[in-house]
N, CA, C and O atoms as a GROMACS GRO file, in nm:
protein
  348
    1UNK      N    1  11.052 -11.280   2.567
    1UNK     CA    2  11.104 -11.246   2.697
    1UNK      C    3  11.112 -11.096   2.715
    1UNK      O    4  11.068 -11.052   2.822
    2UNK      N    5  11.157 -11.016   2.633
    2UNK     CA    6  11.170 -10.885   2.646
    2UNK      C    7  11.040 -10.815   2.615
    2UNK      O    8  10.988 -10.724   2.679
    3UNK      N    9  11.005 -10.864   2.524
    3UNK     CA   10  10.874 -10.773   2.470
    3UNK      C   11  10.734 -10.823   2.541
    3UNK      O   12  10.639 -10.745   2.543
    4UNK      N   13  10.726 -10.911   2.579
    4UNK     CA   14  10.600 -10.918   2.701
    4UNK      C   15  10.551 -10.819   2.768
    4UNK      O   16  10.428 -10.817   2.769
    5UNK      N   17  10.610 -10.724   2.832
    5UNK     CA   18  10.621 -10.621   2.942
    5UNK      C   19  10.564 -10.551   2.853
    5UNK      O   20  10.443 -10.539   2.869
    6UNK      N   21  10.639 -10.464   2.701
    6UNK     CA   22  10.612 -10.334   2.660
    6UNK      C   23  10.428 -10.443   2.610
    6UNK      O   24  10.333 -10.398   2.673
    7UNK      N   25  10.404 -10.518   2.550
    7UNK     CA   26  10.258 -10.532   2.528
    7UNK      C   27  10.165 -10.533   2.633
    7UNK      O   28  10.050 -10.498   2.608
    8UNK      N   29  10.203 -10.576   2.777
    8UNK     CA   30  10.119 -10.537   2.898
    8UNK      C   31  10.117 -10.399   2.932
    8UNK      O   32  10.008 -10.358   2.971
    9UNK      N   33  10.237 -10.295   2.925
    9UNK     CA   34  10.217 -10.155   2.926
    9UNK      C   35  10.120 -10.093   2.857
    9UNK      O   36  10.021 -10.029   2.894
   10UNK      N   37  10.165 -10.123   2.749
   10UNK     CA   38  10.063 -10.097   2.600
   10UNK      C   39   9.917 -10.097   2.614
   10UNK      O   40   9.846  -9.999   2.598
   11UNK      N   41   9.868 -10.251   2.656
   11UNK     CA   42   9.766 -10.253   2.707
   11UNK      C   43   9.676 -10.121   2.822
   11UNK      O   44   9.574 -10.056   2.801
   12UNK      N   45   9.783 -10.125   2.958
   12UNK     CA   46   9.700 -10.080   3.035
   12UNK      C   47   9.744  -9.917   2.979
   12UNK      O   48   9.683  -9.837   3.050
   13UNK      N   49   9.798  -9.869   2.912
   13UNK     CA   50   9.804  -9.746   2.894
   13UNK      C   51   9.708  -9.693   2.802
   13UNK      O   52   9.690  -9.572   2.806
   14UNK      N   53   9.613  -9.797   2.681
   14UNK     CA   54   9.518  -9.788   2.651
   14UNK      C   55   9.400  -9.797   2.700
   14UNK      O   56   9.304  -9.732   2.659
   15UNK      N   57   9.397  -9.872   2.783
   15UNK     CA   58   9.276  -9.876   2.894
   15UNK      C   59   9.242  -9.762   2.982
   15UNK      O   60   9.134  -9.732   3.032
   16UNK      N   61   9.363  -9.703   2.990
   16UNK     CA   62   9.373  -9.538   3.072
   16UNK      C   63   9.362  -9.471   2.990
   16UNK      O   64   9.318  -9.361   3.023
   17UNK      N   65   9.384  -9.486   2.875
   17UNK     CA   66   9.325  -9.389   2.750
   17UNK      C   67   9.187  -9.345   2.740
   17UNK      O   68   9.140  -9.233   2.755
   18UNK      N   69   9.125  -9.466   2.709
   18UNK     CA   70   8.969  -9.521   2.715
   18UNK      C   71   8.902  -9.433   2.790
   18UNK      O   72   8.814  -9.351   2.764
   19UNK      N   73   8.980  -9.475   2.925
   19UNK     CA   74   8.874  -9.422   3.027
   19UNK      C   75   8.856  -9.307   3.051
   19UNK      O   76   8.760  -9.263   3.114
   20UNK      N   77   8.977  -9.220   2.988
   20UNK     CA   78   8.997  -9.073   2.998
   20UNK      C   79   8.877  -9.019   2.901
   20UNK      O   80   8.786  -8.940   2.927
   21UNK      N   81   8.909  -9.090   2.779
   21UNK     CA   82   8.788  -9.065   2.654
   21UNK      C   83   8.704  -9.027   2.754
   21UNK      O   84   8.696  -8.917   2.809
   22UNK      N   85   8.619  -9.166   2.782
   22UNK     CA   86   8.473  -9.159   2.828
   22UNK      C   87   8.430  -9.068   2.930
   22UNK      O   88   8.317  -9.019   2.924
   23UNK      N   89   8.530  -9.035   3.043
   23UNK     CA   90   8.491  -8.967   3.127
   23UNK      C   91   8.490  -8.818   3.070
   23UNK      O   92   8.392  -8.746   3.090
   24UNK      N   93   8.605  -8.773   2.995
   24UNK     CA   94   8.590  -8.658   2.926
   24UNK      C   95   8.482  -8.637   2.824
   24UNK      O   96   8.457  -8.519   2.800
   25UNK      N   97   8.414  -8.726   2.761
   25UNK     CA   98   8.302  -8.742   2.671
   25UNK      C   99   8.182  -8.684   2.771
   25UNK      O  100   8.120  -8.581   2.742
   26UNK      N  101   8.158  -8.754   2.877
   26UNK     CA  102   8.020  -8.731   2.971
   26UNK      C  103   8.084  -8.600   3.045
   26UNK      O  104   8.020  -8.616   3.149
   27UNK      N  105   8.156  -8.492   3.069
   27UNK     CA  106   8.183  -8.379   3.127
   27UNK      C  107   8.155  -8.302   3.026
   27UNK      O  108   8.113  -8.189   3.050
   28UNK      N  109   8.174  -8.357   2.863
   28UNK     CA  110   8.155  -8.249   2.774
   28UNK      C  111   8.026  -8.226   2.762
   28UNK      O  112   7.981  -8.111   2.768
   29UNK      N  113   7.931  -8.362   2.740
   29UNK     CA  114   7.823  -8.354   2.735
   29UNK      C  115   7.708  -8.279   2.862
   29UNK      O  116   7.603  -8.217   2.847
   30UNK      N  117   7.784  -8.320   2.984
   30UNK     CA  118   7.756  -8.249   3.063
   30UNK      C  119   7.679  -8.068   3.047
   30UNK      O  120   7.580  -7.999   3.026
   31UNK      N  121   7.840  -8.075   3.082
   31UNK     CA  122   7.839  -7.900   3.016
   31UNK      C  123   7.732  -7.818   2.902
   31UNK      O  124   7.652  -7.724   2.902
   32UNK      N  125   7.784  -7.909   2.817
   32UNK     CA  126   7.672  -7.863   2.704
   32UNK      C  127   7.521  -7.861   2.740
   32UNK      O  128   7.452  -7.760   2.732
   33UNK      N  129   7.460  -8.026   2.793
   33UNK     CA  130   7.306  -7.983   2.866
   33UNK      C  131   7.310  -7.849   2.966
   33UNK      O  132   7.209  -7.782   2.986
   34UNK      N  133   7.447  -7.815   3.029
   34UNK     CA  134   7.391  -7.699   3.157
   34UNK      C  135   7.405  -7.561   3.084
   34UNK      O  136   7.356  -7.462   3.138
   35UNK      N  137   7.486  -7.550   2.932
   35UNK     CA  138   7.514  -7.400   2.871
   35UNK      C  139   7.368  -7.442   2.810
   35UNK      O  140   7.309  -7.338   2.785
   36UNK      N  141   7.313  -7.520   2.788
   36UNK     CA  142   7.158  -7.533   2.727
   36UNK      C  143   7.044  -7.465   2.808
   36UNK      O  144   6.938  -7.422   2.761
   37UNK      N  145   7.072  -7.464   2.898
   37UNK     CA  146   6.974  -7.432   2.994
   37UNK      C  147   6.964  -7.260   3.005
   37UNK      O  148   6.862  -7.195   3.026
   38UNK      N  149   7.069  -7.222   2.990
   38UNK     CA  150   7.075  -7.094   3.024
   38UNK      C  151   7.030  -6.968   2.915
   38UNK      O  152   7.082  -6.956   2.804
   39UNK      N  153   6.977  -6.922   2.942
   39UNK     CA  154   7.003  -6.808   2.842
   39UNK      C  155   7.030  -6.725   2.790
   39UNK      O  156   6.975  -6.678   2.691
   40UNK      N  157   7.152  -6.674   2.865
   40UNK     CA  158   7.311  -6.595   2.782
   40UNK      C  159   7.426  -6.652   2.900
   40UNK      O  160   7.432  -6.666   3.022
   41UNK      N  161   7.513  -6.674   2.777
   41UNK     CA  162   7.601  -6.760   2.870
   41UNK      C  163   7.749  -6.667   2.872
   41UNK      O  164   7.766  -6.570   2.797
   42UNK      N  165   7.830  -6.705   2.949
   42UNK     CA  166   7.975  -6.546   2.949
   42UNK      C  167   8.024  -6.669   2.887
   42UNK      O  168   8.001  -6.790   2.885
   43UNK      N  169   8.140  -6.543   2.814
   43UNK     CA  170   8.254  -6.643   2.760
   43UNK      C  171   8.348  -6.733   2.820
   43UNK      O  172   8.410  -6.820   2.759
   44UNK      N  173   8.356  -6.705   2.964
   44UNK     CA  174   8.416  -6.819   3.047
   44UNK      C  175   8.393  -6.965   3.015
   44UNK      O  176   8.468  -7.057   2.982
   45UNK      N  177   8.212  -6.949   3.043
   45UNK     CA  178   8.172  -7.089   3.020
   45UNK      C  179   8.186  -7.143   2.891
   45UNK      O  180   8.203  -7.263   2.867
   46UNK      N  181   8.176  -7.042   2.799
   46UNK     CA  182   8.159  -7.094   2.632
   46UNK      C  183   8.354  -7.120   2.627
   46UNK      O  184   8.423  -7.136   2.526
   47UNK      N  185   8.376  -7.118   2.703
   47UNK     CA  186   8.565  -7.147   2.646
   47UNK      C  187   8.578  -7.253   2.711
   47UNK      O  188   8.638  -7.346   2.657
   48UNK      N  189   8.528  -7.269   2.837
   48UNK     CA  190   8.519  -7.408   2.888
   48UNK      C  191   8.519  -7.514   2.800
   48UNK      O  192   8.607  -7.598   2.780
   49UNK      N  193   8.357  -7.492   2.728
   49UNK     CA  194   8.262  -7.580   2.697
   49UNK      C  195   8.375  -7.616   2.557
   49UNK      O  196   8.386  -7.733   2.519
   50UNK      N  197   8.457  -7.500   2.487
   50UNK     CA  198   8.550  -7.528   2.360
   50UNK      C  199   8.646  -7.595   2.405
   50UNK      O  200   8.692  -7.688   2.338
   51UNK      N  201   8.705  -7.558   2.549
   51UNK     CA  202   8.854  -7.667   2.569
   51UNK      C  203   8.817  -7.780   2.588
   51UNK      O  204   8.894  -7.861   2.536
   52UNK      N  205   8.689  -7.847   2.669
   52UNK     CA  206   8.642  -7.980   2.692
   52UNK      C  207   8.611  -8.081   2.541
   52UNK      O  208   8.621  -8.203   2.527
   53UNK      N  209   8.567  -7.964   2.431
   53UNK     CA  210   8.534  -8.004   2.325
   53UNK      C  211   8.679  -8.042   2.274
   53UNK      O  212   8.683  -8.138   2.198
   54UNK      N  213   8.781  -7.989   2.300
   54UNK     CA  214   8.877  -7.952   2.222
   54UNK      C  215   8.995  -8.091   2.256
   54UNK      O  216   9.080  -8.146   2.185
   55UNK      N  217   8.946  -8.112   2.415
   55UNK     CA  218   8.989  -8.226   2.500
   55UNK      C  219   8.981  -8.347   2.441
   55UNK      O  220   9.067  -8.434   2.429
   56UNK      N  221   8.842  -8.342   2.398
   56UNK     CA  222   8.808  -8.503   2.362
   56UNK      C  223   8.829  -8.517   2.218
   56UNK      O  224   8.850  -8.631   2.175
   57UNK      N  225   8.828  -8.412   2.131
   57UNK     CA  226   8.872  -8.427   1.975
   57UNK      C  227   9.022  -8.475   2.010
   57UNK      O  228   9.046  -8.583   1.955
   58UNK      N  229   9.133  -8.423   2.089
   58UNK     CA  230   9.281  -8.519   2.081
   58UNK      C  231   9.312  -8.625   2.114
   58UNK      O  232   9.386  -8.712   2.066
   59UNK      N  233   9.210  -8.612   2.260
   59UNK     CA  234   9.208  -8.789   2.322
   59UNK      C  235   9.116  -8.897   2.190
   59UNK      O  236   9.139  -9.012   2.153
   60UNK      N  237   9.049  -8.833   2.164
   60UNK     CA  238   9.002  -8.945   2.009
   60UNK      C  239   9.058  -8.953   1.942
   60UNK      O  240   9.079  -9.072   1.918
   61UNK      N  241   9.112  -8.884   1.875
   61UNK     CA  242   9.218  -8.880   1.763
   61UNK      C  243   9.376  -8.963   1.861
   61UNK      O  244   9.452  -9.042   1.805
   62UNK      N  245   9.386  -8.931   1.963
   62UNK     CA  246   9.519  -9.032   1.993
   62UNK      C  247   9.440  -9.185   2.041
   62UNK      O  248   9.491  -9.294   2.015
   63UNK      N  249   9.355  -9.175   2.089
   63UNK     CA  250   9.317  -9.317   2.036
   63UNK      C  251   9.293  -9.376   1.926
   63UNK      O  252   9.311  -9.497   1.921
   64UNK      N  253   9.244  -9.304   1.811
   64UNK     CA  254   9.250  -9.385   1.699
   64UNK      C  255   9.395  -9.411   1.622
   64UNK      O  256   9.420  -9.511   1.555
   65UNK      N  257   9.503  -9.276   1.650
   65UNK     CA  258   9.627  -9.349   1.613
   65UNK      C  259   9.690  -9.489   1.653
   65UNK      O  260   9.749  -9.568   1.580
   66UNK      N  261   9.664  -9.498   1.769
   66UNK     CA  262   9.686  -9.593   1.846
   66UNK      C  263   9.625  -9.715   1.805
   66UNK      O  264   9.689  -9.818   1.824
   67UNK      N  265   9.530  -9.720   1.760
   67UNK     CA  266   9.452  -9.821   1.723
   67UNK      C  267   9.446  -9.909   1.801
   67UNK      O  268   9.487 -10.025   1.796
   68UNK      N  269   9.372  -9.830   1.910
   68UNK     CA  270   9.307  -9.946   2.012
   68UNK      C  271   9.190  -9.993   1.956
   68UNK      O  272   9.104  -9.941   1.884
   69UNK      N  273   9.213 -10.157   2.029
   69UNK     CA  274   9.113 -10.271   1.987
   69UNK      C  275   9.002 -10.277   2.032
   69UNK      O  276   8.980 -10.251   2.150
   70UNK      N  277   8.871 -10.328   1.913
   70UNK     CA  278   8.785 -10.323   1.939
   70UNK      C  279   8.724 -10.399   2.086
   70UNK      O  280   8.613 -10.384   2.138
   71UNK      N  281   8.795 -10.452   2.115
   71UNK     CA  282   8.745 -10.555   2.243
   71UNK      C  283   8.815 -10.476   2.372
   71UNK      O  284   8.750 -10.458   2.475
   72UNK      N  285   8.902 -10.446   2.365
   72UNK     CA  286   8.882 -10.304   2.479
   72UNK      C  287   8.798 -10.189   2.525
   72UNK      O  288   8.765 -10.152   2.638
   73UNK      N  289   8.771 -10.143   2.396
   73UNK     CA  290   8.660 -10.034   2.392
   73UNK      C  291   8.552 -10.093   2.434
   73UNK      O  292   8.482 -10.018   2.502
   74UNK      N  293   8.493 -10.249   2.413
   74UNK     CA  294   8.404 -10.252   2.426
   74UNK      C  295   8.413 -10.332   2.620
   74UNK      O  296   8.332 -10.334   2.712
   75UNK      N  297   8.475 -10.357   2.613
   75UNK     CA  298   8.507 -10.403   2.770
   75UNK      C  299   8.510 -10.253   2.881
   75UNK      O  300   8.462 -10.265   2.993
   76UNK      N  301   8.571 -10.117   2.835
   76UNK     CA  302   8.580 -10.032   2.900
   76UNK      C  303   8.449  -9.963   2.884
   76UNK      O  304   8.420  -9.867   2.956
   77UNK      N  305   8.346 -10.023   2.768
   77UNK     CA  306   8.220  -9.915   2.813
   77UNK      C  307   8.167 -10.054   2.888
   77UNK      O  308   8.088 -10.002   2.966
   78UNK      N  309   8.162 -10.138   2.904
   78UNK     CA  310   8.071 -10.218   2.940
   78UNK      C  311   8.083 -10.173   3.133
   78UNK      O  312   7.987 -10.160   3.209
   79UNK      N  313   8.222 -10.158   3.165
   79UNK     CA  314   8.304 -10.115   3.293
   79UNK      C  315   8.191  -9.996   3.306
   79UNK      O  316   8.102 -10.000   3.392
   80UNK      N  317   8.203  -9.901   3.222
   80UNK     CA  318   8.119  -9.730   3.259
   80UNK      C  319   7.991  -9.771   3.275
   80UNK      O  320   7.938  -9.727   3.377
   81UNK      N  321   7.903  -9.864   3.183
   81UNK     CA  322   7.755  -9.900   3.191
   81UNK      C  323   7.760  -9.979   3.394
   81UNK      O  324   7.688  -9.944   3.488
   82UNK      N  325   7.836 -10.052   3.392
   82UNK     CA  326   7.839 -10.133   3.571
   82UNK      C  327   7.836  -9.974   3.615
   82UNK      O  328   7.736  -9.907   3.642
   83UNK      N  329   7.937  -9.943   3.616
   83UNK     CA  330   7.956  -9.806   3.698
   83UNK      C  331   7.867  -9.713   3.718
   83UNK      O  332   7.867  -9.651   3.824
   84UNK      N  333   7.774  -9.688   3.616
   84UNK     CA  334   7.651  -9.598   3.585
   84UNK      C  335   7.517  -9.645   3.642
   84UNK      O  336   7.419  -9.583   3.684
   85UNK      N  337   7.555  -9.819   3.626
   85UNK     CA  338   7.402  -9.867   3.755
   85UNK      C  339   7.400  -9.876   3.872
   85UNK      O  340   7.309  -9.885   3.954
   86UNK      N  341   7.521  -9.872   3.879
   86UNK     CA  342   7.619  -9.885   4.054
   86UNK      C  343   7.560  -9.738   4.126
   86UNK      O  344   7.533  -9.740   4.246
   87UNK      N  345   7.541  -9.601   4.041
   87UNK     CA  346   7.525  -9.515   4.113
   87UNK      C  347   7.414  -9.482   4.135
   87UNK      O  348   7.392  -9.389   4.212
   0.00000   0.00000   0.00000
């Protein structure tokens, strides 16, 4: 009775985890193909390109404390793959 709620929180607060990952994963990667392109880049962009890096090393690491389940992860990329043919 009581603890129902905190495991549905739990849930969707990992799922918002997830999605943070992934979207922060494809901005990093992003970035990195466009500092590729260039050929001298200012340190603005190269600090960018370290905090985005720097972004997704904590959001991974607090997802793996967390030990979110494999069947989430794989339900939230399957969500990004719809999303990615959708556009």
């Amino acid at each position: 009775m009581f603890g129902r709620k905190q495991v549905k929180v739990k849930e969707e607060k990992d799922e918002e985890l997830m999605m943070l990952v992934y979207r922060v994963r494809d901005q990093m990667s992003a970035q990195r193909k466009l500092v590729a392109t260039f050929r001298e880049v200012d340190e603005q962009t190269k600090a960018q390109v370290a905090l985005q890096t720097g972004l997704f090393d904590f959001l991974y690491r607090e997802a793996r404390t967390r030990q979110i389940k494999g069947e989430l992860v794989a339900r939230v990329a399957a969500e990004q793959i719809a999303e990615y043919r959708d556009l």
